[in-house]
C-alpha positions, 0 to 999 in steps of 0.5 A: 478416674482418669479418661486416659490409661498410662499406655496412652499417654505414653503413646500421645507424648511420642506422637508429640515428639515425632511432630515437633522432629518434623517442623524442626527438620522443614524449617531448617530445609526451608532456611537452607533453600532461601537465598541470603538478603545479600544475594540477589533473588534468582529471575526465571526468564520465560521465552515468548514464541513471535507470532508477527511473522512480519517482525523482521521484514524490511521497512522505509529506511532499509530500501533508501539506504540500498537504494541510494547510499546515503543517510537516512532519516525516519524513511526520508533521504535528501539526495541533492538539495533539489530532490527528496526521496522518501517511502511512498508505500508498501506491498507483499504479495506471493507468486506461488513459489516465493514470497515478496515485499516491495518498498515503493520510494518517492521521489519529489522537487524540493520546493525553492523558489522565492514566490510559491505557488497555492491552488486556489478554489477553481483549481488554479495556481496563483502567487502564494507569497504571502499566504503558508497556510494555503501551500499545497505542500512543501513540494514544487510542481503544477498539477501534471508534475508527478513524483519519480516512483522507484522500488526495492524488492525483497524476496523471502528465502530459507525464512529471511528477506533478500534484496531480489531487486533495486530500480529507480525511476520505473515511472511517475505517479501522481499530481502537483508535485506529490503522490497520493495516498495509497491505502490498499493496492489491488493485485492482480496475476498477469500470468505465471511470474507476472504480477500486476498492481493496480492503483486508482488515478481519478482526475477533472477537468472541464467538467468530466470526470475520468477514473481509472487504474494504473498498472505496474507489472513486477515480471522477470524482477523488475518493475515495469509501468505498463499503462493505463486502464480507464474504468469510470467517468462522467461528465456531471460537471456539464450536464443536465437532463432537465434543460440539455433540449433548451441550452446547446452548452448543457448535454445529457448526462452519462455516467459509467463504471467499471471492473478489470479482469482477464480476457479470454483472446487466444491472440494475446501475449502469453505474459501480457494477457488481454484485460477486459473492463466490465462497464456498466452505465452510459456514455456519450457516443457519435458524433450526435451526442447520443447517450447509449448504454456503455460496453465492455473495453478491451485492453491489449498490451502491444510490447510497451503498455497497455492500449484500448482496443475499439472498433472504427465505429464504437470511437467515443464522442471527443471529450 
């Protein structure tokens, strides 16, 4: 006997039927949808939000263009055949109110002389005629010659960089014919609307060391060199505690350094506040030459620059 009446098999050939109705109908869809090998297959572009809200802010070759409306080249732009101006660095900083980007040029001596000139190991110049691995660079200049430093600044408005000023020459910076590295500059408010830059200067010389920052005030769109603040020194390169008694050219060692800050002084200018140097260490005072424990400098700012003020009797021994 059969397991399956008549009915049901009836009822299991329509299922079949209905099936194969189905796959016939989707695949016909599916023919229909799909694009023809003659036709290019259709690409959905995705849009990427930028995070970098960088991305289209000025570089090098944005300011030496303003600033100079000439060619430029992979931030670099000849001006005359004697003078090279070229991106120094970059700094942004934020007033409360707007948002600005400076770009630092400099501008240095091409080198074009017929005998140049290296330093060689005691830090003097001599003839380098003969010898190119030992120039010091490309540039000309002795160790007080220092670059010309000029600056484009740009301020953010309604979302896009604006050309809020152009200066050259603000001053120079830097030794033998260059300017250093600047790797990250130290900021520090002023006041309302003056914002000050603060960058390392070190240099020797006959055996003491001297360390400090130079200060570029950017106040009322323009950038203003402003002074020097000596925060550091010694004199390691004439000292020596352990025979300073029996060698009258040896002297105690001394050493100090320090850091910049506002100062409280209701005297002061309102934009060019008092700045005080917090030392700590030991210096060379009196005419004895007497090590003491160093003090605290203050800076006042007299129209012009920056200048210490010292008291008659706190004057430093002549270095």
């Amino acid at each position: 006997m059969s397991r399956f009446s008549q009915g049901s098999l009836v009822t299991i050939m329509g299922l079949i039927i209905t099936l194969s109705s189905i796959v016939v109908i989707t695949l016909f869809l599916t023919t229909e949808d799909k694009p023809s090998s003659n036709e290019p297959p259709v690409s959905i572009a995705t849009t990427q939000v930028p995070t970098d809200t960088s991305i289209d802010r000025p570089n090098g070759n944005d300011a030496l263009a303003a600033l100079f409306s000439l060619p430029v080249s992979d931030n670099k732009v000849k001006i005359d055949k004697d003078n090279l101006a070229s991106l120094w660095f970059e700094q942004s900083f934020d007033d409360g109110v707007h948002q600005y980007h400076t770009i630092f040029i400099k501008t240095q001596i091409v080198e074009d002389v017929s005998i140049k000139i290296k330093k060689n190991d005691d830090d003097d110049l001599v003839n380098a005629e003969d010898d190119d691995d030992d120039f010091e660079d490309d540039f000309y200049g002795g160790h007080a010659d220092a670059p010309e430093i000029s600056a484009v600044v740009y301020k953010k408005v309604k979302g896009k960089w604006e050309v809020a000023s152009k200066q050259k020459n603000i001053g120079v910076f830097g030794s033998w014919g260059n300017a250093p590295k600047i790797k990250k500059a130290q900021l520090l408010k002023l006041a309302k609307g003056n914002m000050a830059l603060l960058l390392d200067i070190s240099y020797s010389g006959q055996g003491y060391t001297h360390q400090g920052k130079s200060i570029f005030s950017y106040y009322e769109n323009a950038w203003v060199q402003v002074g020097y603040l000596q925060t550091g020194g010694d004199n390691s390169g004439v000292c020596d505690d352990a025979s300073a008694a029996e060698d009258e050219l040896l002297f105690a060692c001394w050493r100090f350094k320090g850091k910049i800050s506002l100062a409280e002084n209701e005297d002061a200018l309102d934009d060019y506040p008092d700045l005080l140097v917090n030392r700590t260490g030991t210096m060379m005072r009196g005419e004895n030459g007497r090590v003491v424990k160093v003090k605290d400098s203050l800076y006042g700012f007299n129209g012009e620059e920056y200048l210490e003020i010292i008291a008659e009797k706190e004057q430093p021994h002549p270095i």
